[in-house]
C-alpha positions as CSV (number, residue, x, y, z in Angstrom):
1,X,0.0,0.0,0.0
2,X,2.7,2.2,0.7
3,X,4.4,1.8,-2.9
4,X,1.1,2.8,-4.3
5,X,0.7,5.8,-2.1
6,X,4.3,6.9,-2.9
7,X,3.6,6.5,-7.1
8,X,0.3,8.1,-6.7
9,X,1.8,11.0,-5.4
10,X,4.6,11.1,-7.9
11,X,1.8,11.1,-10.6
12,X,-0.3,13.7,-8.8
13,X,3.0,15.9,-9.0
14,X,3.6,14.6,-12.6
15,X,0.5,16.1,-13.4
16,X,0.7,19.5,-11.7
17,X,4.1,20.0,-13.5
18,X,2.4,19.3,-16.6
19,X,-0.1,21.7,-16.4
20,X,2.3,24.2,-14.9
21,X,4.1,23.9,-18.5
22,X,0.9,24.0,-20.1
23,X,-0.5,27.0,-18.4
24,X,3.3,29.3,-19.3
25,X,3.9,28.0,-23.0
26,X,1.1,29.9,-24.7
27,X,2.1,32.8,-22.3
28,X,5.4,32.6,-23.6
29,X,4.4,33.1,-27.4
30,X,4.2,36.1,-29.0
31,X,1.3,37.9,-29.2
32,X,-2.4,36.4,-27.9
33,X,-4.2,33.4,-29.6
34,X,-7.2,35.8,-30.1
35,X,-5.6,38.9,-31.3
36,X,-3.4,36.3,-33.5
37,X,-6.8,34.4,-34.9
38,X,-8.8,37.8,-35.9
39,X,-5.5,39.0,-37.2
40,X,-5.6,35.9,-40.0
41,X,-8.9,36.3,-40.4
42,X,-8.4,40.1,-41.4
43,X,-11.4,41.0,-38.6
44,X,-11.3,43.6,-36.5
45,X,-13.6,43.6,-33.3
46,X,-14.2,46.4,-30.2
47,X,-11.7,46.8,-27.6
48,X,-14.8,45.9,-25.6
49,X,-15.8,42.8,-27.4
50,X,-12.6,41.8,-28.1
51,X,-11.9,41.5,-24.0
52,X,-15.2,39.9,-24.0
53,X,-14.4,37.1,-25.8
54,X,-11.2,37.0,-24.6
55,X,-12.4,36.1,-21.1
56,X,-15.3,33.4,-22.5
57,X,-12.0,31.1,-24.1
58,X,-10.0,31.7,-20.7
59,X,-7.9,34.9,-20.7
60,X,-8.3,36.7,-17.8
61,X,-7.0,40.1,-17.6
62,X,-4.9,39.7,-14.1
63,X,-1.7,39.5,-12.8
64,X,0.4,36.3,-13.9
65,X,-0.3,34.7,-10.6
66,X,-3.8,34.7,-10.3
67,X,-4.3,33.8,-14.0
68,X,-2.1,30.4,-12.9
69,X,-4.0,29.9,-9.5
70,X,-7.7,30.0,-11.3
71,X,-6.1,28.1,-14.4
72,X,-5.1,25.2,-11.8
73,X,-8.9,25.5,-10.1
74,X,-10.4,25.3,-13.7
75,X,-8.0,22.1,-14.7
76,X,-8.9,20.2,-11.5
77,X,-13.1,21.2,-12.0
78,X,-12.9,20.2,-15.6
79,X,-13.7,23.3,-16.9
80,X,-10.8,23.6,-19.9
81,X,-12.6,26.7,-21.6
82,X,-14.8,26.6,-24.8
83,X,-13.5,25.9,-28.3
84,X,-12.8,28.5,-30.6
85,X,-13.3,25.9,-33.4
86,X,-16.7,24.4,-32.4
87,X,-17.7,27.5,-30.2
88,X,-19.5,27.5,-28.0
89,X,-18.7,23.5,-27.3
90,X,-17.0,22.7,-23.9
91,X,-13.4,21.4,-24.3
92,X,-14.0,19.0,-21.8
93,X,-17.1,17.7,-24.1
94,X,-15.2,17.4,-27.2
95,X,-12.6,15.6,-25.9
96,X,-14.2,13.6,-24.1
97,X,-15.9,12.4,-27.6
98,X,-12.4,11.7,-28.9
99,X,-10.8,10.3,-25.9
100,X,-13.3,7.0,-26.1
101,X,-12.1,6.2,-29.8
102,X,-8.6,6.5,-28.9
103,X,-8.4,4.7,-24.9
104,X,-10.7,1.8,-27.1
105,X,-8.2,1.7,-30.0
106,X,-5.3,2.2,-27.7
107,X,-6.0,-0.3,-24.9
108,X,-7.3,-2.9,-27.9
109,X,-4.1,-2.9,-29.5
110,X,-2.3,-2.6,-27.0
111,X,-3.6,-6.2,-25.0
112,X,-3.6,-7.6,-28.6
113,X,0.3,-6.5,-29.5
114,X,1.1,-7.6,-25.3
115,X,-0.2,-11.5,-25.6
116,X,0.8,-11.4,-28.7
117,X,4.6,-10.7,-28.5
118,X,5.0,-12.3,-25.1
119,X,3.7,-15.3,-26.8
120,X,6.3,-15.0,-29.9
121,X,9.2,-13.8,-27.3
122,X,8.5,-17.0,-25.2
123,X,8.3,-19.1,-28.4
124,X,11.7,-17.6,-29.8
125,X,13.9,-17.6,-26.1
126,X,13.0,-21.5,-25.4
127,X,14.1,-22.5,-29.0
128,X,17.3,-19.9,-29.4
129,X,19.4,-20.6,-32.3
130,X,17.3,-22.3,-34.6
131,X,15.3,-20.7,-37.8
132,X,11.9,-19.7,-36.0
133,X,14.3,-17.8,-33.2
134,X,16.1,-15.7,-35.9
135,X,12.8,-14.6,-38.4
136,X,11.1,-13.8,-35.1
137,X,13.8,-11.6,-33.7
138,X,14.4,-10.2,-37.2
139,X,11.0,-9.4,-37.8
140,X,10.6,-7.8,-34.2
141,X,13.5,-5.5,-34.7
142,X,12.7,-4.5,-37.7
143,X,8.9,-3.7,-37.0
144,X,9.5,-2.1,-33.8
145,X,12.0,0.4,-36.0
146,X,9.3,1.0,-38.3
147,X,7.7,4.5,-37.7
148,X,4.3,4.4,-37.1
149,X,3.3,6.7,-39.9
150,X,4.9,4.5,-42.6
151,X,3.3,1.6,-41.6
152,X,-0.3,3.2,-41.3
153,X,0.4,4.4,-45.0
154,X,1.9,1.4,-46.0
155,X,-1.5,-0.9,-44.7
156,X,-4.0,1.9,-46.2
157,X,-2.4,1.6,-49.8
158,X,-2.8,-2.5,-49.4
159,X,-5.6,-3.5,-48.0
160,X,-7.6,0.1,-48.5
161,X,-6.8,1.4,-51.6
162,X,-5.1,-1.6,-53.6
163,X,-7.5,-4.2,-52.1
164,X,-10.3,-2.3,-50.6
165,X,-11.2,-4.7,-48.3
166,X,-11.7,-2.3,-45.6
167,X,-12.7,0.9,-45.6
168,X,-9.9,4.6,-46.0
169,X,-11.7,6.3,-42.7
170,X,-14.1,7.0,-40.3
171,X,-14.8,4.9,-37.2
172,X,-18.2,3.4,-38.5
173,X,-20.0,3.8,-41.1
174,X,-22.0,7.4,-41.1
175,X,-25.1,6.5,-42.4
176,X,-26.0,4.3,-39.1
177,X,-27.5,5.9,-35.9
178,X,-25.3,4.6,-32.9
179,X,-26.3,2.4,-30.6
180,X,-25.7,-0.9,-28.8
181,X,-26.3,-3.2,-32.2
182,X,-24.8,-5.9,-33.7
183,X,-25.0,-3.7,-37.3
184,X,-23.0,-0.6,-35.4
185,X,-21.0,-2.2,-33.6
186,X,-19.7,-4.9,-36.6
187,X,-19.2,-1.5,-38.1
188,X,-16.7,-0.2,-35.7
189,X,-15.2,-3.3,-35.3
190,X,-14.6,-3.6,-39.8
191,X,-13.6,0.6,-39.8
192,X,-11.2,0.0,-36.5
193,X,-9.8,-3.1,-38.1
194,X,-6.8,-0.9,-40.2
195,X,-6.0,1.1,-37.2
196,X,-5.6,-1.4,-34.9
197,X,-3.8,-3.5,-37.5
198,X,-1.1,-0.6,-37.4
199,X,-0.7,-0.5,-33.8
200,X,-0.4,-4.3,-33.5
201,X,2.1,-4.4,-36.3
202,X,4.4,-1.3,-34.3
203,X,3.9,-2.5,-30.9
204,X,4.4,-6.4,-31.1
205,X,7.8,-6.6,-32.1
206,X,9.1,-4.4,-29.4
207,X,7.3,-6.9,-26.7
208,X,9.0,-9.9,-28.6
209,X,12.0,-8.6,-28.0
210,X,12.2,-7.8,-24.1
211,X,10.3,-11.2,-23.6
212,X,12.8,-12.8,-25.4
213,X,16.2,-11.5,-24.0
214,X,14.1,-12.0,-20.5
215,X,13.6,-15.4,-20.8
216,X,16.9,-15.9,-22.0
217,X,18.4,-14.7,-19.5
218,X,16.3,-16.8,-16.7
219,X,17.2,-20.1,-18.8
220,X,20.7,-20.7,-16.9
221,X,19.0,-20.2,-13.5
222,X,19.5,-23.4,-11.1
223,X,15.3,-23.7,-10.8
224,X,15.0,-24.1,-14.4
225,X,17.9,-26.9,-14.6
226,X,16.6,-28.4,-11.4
227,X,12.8,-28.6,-13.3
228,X,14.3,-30.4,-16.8
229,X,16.5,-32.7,-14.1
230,X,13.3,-33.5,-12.8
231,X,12.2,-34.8,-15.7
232,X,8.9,-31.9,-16.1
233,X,7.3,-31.4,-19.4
234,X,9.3,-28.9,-21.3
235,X,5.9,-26.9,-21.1
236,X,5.5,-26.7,-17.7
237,X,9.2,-25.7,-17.2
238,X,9.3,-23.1,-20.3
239,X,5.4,-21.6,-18.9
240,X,5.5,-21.8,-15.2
241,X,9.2,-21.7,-14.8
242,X,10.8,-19.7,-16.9
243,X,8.3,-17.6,-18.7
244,X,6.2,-16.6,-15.4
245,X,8.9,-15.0,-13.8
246,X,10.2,-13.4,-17.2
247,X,7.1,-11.6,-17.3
248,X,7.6,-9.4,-14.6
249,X,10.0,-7.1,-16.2
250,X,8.2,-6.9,-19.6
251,X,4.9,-6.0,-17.6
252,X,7.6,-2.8,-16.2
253,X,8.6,-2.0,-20.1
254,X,4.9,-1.9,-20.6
255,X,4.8,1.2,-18.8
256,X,7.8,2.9,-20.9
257,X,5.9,1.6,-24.2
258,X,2.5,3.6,-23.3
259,X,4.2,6.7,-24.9
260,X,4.9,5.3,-28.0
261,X,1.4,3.1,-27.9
262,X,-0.4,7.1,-27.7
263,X,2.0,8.4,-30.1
264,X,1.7,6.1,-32.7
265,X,-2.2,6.2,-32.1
266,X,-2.9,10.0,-32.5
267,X,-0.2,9.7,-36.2
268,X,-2.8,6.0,-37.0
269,X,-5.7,8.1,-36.0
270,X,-4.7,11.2,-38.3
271,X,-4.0,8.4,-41.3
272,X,-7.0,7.2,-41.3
273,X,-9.4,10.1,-40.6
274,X,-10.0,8.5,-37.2
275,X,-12.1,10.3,-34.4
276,X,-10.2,10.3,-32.0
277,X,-7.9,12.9,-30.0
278,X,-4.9,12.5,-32.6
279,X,-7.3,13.4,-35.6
280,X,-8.9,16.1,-33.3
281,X,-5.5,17.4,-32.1
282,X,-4.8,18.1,-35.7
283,X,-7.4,19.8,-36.9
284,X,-7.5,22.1,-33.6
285,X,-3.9,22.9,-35.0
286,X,-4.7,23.7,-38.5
287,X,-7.3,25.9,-36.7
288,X,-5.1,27.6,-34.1
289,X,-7.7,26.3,-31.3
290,X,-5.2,26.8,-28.6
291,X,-8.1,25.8,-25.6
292,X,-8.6,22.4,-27.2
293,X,-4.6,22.0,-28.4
294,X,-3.8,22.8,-24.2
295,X,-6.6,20.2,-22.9
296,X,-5.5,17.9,-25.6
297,X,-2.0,17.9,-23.9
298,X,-3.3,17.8,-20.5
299,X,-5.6,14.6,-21.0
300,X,-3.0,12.8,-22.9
301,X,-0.7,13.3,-19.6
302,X,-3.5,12.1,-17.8
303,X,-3.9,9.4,-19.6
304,X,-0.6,8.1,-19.4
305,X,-0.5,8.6,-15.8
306,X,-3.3,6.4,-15.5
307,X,-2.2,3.9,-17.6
308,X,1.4,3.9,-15.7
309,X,0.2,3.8,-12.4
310,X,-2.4,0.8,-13.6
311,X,0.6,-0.9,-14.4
312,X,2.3,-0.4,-11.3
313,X,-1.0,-1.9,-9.7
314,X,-0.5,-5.2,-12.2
315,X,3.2,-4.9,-10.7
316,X,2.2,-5.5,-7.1
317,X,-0.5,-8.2,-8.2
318,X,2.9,-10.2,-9.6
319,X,5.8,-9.0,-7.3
320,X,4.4,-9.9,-3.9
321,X,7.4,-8.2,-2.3
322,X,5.9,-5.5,-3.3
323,X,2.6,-5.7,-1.3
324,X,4.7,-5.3,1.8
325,X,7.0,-2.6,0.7
């Protein structure tokens, strides 16, 4: 319990030092993202007005400290300002639209790419040297290399453009109402399939690889010789032996890999015209919406505090010296 309390108040901290850089970056610009959006637009507006609307999308007029203390009160109520964009539609709202496409296309691919690699890392450490050993390390390194944005290109032209077996976009089809349906939800599934795809394809061969030089290293161990001198199944010995207690450090690289699971979502998610915070993230850019880019930023850190400190709670779940630390 103690561990937990310890790395939920590292993530608490994380958090506040995130939105502390969050709250001083626009500050730091040039200029104000209002002044800066009726400027491209060629519009001119009151003095009056234009202080107006300054204060509806968050910009008070008050000395730097009190602009920071309310900005932390309106992070930690939810209250993220209004989009310039989609005005007058919350921030919190429209992200929290996009946020369930990606943490569904994220944590998806992300169990998917973890079995799926621990499997083929297990597979390739217990039979080292031989053929299937080398085209499975091979094929990890060289996927994991891959940027994200080349394979997601790479799978549209195949199976969306030069096959067309599934579809170039969207997350279902448009023409269906949503709902909890068989014919919605088989749509999400057949729209999600190229995304996903793409993530599993980035993400698996990096898991191979730590599973595999893991398990390698456990092989030598006197528990593992004493199990084959027993005269075990080679099963038993390569799953409960030496794979069990290989998994404990590829369940800690999970953590590490959650940043490169989100980033290669929102550059998938952009590919494939895909609803979620990476698509949304994008087109708030191209639009200079600076109150959706800075909660953006702030529930992506939030998200992959949450995701870290889930896996620290699968870390105590397995390490049982933990649950006394």
């Amino acid at each position: 319990m103690a561990f937990l309390l310890r790395r939920l108040a590292f993530y608490l901290a994380a958090f506040i030092a995130a939105a502390t850089i969050n709250f001083f970056l626009p500050r730091m610009m040039p200029g104000d993202p209002i002044d800066i959006m009726f400027a491209s637009a060629g519009s001119e507006l009151s003095l009056e007005n234009l202080n107006a609307l300054k204060l509806t999308f968050g910009f008070i007029d008050a000395p730097l400290g009190e602009q920071y203390i309310a900005y932390l009160k309106s992070v930690f109520t939810g209250d993220l300002g209004r989009s310039i964009k989609y005005f007058p539609l919350p921030v919190t709202e429209l992200l929290g639209r996009a946020l369930i496409w990606t943490v569904g296309l994220m944590g998806i691919a992300t169990l998917l790419s973890f079995a799926l690699g621990t499997f083929l890392g297990v597979m390739a450490a217990w039979r080292r040297g031989t053929l299937f050993d080398s085209v499975v390390s091979l094929s990890a390194i060289f996927s994991s290399s891959v940027p994200a944005v080349v394979v997601s290109l790479i799978v549209l032209f195949v199976f969306g453009y030069t096959l067309e077996w599934f579809p170039n976009g969207y997350a279902a089809d448009p023409m269906l109402d949503p709902g909890l349906n068989w014919g919605y939800i088989s749509s999400v599934i057949y729209h999600g399939t190229l995304p996903m795809l793409t993530l599993v394809i980035v993400l698996t061969g990096g898991f191979a690889v730590t599973m595999r030089n893991n398990m390698i290293n456990l092989l030598g161990e006197d528990y593992i010789v004493m199990g084959r001198a027993k005269g075990l199944p080679d099963g038993n010995v390569m799953i409960w032996y030496a794979a069990r207690n290989a998994l404990l450090p590829t369940v800690s690289s999970l953590a590490i890999a959650i940043g490169t699971v989100l980033g290669g979502s929102l550059v998938t998610e952009v590919v494939f015209n895909y609803p979620g915070l990476g698509n949304t993230l994008y087109q708030a850019i191209l639009a200079r919406d600076y109150p959706v880019i800075q909660g953006q930023l702030l529930i992506m850190t939030a998200a992959m505090l949450v995701a870290n400190f889930i896996v620290d709670l699968s870390y105590v779940l397995l390490d049982p010296r933990l649950k006394r630390a």
